[in-house]
N, C-alpha and C positions, 0 to 999 in steps of 0.2 A: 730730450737730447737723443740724438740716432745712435744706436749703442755702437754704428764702427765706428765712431770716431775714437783714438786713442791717443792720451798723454804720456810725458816724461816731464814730471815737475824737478826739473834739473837744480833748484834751490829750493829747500825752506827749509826756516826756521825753527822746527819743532820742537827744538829744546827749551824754546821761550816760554817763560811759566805763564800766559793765558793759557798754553795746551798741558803744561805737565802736572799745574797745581791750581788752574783758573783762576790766577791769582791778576787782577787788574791795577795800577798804580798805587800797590800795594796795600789791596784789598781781596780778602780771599772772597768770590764770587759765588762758586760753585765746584762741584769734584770733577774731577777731569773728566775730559768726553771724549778720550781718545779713539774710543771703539765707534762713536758716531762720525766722527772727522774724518779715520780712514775711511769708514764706509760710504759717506758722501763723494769720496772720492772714488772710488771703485764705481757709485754708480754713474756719476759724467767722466770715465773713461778713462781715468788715471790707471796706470801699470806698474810704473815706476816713481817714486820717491825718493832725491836725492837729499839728506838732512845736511845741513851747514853749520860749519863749526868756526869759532875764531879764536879760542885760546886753545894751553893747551888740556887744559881741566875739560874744558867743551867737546876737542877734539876724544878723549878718551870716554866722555859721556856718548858721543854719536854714535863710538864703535859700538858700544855697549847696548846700546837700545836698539841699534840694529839688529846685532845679534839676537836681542830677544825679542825685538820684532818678527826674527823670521822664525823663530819658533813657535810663533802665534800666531803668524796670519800666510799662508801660503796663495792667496790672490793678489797682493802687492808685493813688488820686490822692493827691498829696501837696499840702498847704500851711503856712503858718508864722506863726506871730506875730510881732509887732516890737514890743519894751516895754523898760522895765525893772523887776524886781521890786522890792515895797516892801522886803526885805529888803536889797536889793541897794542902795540909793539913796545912800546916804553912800561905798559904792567908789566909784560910777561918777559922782557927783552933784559929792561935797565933797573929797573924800580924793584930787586931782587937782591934775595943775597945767595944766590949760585951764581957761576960763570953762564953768560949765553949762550956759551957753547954747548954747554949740559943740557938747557932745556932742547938746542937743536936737536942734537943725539936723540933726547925721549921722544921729540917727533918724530925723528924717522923712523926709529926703534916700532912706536905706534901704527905709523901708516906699513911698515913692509907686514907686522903682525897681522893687520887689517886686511894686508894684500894675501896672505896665505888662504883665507875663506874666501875674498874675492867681495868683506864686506868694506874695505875701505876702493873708491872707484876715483877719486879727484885728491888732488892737491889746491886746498884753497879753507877758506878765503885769504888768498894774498892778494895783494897788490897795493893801491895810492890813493887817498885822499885826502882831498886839502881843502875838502869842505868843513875838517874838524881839527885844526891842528889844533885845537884845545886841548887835544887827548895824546897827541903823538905828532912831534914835530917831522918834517920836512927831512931833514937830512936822517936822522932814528928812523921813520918809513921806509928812507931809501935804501940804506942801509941792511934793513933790515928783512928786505923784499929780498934782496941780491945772495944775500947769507942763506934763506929758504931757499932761495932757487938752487945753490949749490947742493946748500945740505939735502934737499930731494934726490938732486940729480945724480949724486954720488953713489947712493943706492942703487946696483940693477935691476933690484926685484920693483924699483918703483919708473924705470926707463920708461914703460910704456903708459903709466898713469896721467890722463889731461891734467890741464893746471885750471882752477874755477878761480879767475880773477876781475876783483876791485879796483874800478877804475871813475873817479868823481872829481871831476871839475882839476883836473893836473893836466890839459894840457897834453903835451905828446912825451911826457916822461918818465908814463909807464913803457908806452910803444919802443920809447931809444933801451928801457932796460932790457926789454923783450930783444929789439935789434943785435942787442950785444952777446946777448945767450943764444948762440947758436944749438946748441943739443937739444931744444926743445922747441917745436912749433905744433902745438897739439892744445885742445884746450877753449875756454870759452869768455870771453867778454861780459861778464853778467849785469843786466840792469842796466842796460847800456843809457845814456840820456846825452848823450853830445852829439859833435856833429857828422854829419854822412863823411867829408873826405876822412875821419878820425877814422872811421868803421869799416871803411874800404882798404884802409891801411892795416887795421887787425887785421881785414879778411885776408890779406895779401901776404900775412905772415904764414897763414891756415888758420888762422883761429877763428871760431864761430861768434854771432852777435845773441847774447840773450836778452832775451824782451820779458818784463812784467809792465805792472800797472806806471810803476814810477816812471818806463821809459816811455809812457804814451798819454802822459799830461798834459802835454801843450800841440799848439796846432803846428811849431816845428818840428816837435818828436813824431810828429805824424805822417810827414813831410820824408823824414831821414825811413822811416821802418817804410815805407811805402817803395824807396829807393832802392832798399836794399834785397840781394837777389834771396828768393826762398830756401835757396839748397845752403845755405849760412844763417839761418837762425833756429836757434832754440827758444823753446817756451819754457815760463816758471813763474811764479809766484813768488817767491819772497815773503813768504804769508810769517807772521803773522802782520807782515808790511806789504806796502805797495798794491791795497788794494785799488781797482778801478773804481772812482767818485763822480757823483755825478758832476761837480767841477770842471773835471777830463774832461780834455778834446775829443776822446776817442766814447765820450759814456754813450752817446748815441746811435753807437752802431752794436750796442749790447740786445742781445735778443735774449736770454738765457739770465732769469734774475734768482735771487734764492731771498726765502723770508727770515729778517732777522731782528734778537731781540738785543737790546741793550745789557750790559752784563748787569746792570744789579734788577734785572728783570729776567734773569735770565730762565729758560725753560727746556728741559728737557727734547732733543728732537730738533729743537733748531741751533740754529746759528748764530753769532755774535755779533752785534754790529760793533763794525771797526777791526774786527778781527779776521785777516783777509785766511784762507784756506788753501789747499792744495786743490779742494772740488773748482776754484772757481778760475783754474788754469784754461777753459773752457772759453770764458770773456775773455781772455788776453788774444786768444787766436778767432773769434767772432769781432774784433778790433783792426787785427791785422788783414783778415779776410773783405772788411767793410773800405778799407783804403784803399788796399788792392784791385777791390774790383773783381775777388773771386770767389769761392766757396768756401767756408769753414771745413769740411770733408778736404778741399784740398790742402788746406794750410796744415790741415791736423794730420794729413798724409805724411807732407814734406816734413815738417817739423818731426814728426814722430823719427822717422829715416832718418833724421837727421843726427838724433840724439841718438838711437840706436849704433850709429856707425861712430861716434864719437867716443863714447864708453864703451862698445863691445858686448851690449848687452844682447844675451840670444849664446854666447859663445861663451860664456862665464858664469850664469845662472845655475 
């Protein structure tokens, strides 16, 4: 890989126990490999590492491993969300015996603490999906999306924080909640997978479109990212989800592969299969670059600017 190319992995995962305890469908695999994950990442061009968080246990874990993230590793910068997921919102909401209110308060309380080092950088993951109301109904999500957005917003120290939001198969109702809140139009769309006029309407709020592997599954998702202009998307991973398969529409314009072992084979040195990375933010933009019709150097340009100007990174480090 040509070393100017440079990443902002705007999501992942990294509190997921394949990375903290190699722990697989709850089988312990192997000891963490965290010093080889970052590093494969540093060397396809990663800079930045944003961790995602959805409760609010998760959210006080992000801060924390970032923190000592950066006392360990001065080649990556690390930062973290503070949210809770739509999925999540009836554990952490209703299914309790404190008031909601209380847990909101420890969130903001969390992310303005976060905001003093400069190690919390998003609000999120919030938003909608109704891909799973198995977990958290409909009107509990909305609800409860509406209640974060205030409780964020009420804090000044968090005014200028983007929002990293969840948005799966609802339709335009996250976009009308967004419509309603006028104090904030800042922020990113992540994992996007619906349709072009949907993402042209984020774009028109200001908010940016991000692409992993799950948004460029099919040969419509390929169709929408190809549409949409460069100076609006971020790159991410989603690791240890949404990696690119050869299934994808988009696996054939991968030029950039990595070897990887099954985890109860697992070995030293390499990689996981099924276990996507932050190194392989690399195919997401060799995907977009292959629709387009232009260079990966350029996407990894734009993309880069892109995220840099979104977060402030450069100006907060």
């Amino acid at each position: 890989m040509p070393s100017s190319l440079s990443f902002v992995d705007i999501g992942a995962n990294l509190l997921d126990e394949r990375f903290t305890d190699g722990i697989y469908n709850g089988k312990v695999r192997h000891e963490p490999d965290w010093d080889q994950v970052l590093q494969r990442a540093v060397d396809n061009g990663v800079t930045h590492i944003i961790l995602t968080a959805g409760t609010l246990r998760e959210s006080r874990r992000a801060l924390d491993l970032v923190r000592e993230l950066r006392q360990k590793n001065d080649t990556l910068y690390f930062g973290c969300t503070i949210g809770v997921h739509p999925t999540r919102c009836t554990q952490e909401f209703v299914d309790i015996d404190v008031d909601a209110e209380q847990v909101l308060e420890e969130l903001q309380k969390l992310a303005i603490d976060g905001q003093d080092d400069k190690s919390v950088v998003a609000i999120g993951e919030i938003g909608l999906d109704y891909d799973r109301l198995q977990f958290c109904s409909k009107p509990v999500q909305q609800e409860y999306l509406e209640r974060q957005l205030v409780c964020f917003q009420s804090a000044s120290e968090l005014e200028n924080l983007p929002l990293f939001l969840h948005n799966r198969n609802v339709s335009s109702d996250l976009l009308e909640v967004l419509r309603k809140d006028t104090r904030r139009q800042r922020g990113v769309v992540h994992s996007f997978d619906d349709t072009l006029e949907l993402a042209l309407q984020f774009i028109d709020l200001g908010l940016y479109i991000g692409l992993n592997g799950c948004s460029l599954k099919t040969s419509e998702n390929l169709e929408v990212a190809k549409a949409l202009p460069l100076d609006k998307i971020l790159l991410e991973t989603d690791c240890p989800y949404c990696e690119i398969k050869q299934s994808h529409a988009g696996f054939g314009f991968l030029s950039t592969k990595f070897e990887k072992k099954a985890d109860k084979k697992f070995e030293s040195g390499k990689m996981v299969k099924g276990r996507n990375e932050p190194c392989q933010i690399i195919q997401v933009a060799e995907v977009i670059a292959g629709i387009k019709g232009i260079s990966v150097q350029e996407v990894a340009d734009a993309c880069y600017e892109n995220s840099l100007r979104l977060y402030g990174f450069g100006s907060n480090q």
